[in-house]
C-alpha positions as CSV (number, residue, x, y, z in Angstrom):
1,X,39.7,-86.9,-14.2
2,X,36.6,-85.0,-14.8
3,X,38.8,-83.1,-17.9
4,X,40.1,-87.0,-19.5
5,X,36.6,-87.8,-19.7
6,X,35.0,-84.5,-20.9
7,X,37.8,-84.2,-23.6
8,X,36.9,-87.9,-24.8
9,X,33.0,-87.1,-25.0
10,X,34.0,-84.2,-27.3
11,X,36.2,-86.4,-29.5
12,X,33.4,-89.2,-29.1
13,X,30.9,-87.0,-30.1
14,X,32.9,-85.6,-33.2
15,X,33.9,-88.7,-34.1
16,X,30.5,-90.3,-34.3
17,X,29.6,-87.8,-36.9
18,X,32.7,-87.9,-38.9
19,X,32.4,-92.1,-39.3
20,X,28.7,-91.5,-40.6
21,X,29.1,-88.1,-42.9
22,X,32.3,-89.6,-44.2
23,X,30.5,-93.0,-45.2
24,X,27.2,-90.8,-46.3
25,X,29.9,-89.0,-48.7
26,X,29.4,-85.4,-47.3
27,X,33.3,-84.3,-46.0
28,X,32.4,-80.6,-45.9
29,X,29.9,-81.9,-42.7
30,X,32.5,-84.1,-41.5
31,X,35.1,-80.8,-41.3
32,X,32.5,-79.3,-39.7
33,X,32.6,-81.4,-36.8
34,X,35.9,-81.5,-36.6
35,X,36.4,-77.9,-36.7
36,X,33.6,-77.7,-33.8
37,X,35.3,-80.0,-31.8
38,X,39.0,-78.5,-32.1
39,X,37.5,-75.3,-30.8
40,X,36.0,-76.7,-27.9
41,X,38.7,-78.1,-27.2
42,X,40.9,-75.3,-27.7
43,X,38.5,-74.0,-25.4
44,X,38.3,-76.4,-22.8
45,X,42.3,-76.6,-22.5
46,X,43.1,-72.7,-22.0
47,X,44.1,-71.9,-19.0
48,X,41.4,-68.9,-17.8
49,X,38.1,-70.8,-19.4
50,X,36.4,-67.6,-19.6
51,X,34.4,-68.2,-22.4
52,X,31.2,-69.7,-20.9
53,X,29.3,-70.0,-23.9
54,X,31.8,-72.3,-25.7
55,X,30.5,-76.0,-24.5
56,X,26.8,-74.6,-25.4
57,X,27.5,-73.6,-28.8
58,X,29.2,-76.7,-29.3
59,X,26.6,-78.9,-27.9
60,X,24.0,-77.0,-30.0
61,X,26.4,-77.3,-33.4
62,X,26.9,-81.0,-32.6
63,X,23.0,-81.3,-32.1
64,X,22.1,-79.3,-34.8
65,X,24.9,-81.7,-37.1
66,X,23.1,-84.5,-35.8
67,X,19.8,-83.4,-36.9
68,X,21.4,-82.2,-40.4
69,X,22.8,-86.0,-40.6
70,X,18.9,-87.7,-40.3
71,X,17.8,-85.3,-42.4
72,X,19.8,-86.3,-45.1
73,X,19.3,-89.8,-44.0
74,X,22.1,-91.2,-42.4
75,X,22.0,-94.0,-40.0
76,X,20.2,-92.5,-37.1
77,X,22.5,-94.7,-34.7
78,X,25.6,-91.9,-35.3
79,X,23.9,-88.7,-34.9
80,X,22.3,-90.2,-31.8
81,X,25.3,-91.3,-30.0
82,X,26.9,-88.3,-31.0
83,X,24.5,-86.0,-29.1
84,X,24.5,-88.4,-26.1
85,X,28.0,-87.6,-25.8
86,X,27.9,-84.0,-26.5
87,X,25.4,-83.8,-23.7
88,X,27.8,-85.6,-21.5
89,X,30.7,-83.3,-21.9
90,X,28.6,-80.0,-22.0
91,X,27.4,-81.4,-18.7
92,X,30.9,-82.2,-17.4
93,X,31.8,-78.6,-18.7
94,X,29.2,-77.0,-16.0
95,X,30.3,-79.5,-13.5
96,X,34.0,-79.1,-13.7
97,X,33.4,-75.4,-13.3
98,X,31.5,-75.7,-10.3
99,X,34.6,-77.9,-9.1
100,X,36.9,-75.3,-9.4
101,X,34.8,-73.3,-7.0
102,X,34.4,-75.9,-4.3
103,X,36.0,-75.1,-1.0
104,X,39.3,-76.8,0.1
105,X,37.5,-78.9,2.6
106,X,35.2,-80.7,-0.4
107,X,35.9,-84.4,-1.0
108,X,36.6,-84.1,-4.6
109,X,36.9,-87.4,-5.5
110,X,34.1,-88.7,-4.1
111,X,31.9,-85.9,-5.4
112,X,33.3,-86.8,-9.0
113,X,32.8,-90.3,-8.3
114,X,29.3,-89.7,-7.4
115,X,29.0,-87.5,-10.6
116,X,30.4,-89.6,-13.1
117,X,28.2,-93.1,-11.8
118,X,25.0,-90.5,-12.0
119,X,26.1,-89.6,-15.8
120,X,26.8,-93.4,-16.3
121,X,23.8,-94.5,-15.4
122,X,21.7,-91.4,-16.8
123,X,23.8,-92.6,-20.4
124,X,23.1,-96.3,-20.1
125,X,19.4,-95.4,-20.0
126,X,19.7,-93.2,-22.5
127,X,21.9,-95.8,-24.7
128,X,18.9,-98.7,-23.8
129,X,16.3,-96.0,-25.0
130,X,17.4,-95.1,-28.4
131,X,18.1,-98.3,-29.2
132,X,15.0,-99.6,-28.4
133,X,13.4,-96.2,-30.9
134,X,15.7,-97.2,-33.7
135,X,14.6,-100.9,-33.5
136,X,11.0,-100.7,-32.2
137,X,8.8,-98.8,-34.4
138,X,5.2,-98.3,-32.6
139,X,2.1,-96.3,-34.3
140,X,0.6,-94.2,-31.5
141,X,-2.6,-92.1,-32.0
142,X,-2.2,-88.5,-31.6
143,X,-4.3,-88.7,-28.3
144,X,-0.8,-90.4,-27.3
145,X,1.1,-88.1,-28.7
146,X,-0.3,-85.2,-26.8
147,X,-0.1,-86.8,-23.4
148,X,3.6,-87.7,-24.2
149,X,3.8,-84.3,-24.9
150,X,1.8,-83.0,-22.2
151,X,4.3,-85.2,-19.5
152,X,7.7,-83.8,-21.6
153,X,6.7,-80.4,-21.0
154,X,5.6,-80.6,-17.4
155,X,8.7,-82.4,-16.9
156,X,10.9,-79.4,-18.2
157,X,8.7,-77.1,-16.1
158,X,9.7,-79.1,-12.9
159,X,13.1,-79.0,-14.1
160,X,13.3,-75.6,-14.7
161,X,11.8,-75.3,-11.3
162,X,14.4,-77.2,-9.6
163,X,17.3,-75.4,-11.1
164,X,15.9,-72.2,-10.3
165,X,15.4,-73.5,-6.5
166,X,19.0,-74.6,-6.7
């Protein structure tokens, strides 16, 4: 299950670039995409899935396609989703890895189950949220700005934290 949905994240995410560079008239980005998603794909589909650094390449070209598509000033709705769902399949990447090395005893399914309503829920958020920045538009002082800031990277520091706990 956990493979279904990671392959149609990548094909999401590719896709969501290819609509907007296509109707922006830039095909060499849209090939781009495509090319990054077949070889993750490739990737994801071999049978030893060796090559750890594949989904993070790919979620870094698909973020940094993203970026190149609001800089040139395409609808920021695309590039957006598109890096929602290349987040979701380079973090269903990790997790079906760390499947393959649960022991026999593991309920599977419910630990996927539990996974994928996590993600689900993390996305719909994440959905709500960029919505709301691409509709709302608020001026905030720079005295804002740095406690924003100042809460984002304390927030990575307790992440980082966690994972290293972990």
């Amino acid at each position: 299950m956990t493979l279904i949905f990671e392959t149609l994240c990548i094909l999401a995410a590719a896709l969501s670039l290819v609509a907007g560079y296509i109707q922006f008239g830039l095909p060499q980005a849209a090939v781009a995409s495509l090319v990054t998603a077949v070889l993750w794909l490739i990737e994801l589909f071999s049978h030893w899935r060796r090559l750890k650094w594949v989904p993070s390449a790919g979620l870094l070209v698909f973020i940094l396609m993203a970026g190149l598509g609001a800089w040139v000033g395409l609808s920021l709705f695309l590039p957006a989703v598109s890096v929602l769902f290349s987040l979701w399949a380079w973090d269903l990447s990790d997790f079906s890895r760390r499947l393959r090395r649960a022991a026999p005893q593991d309920d599977l399914h419910s630990l996927e189950k539990a996974h994928f309503l996590r993600l689900g829920v993390l996305g719909g958020i994440s959905l709500a949220l960029m919505l709301a920045a691409l509709v709302v538009h608020l001026q905030i002082s720079f005295g804002w700005l740095f406690l924003l800031a100042l809460f984002a990277i304390l927030g990575l520091l307790q992440l980082v934290k966690r994972v290293r706990m972990a």
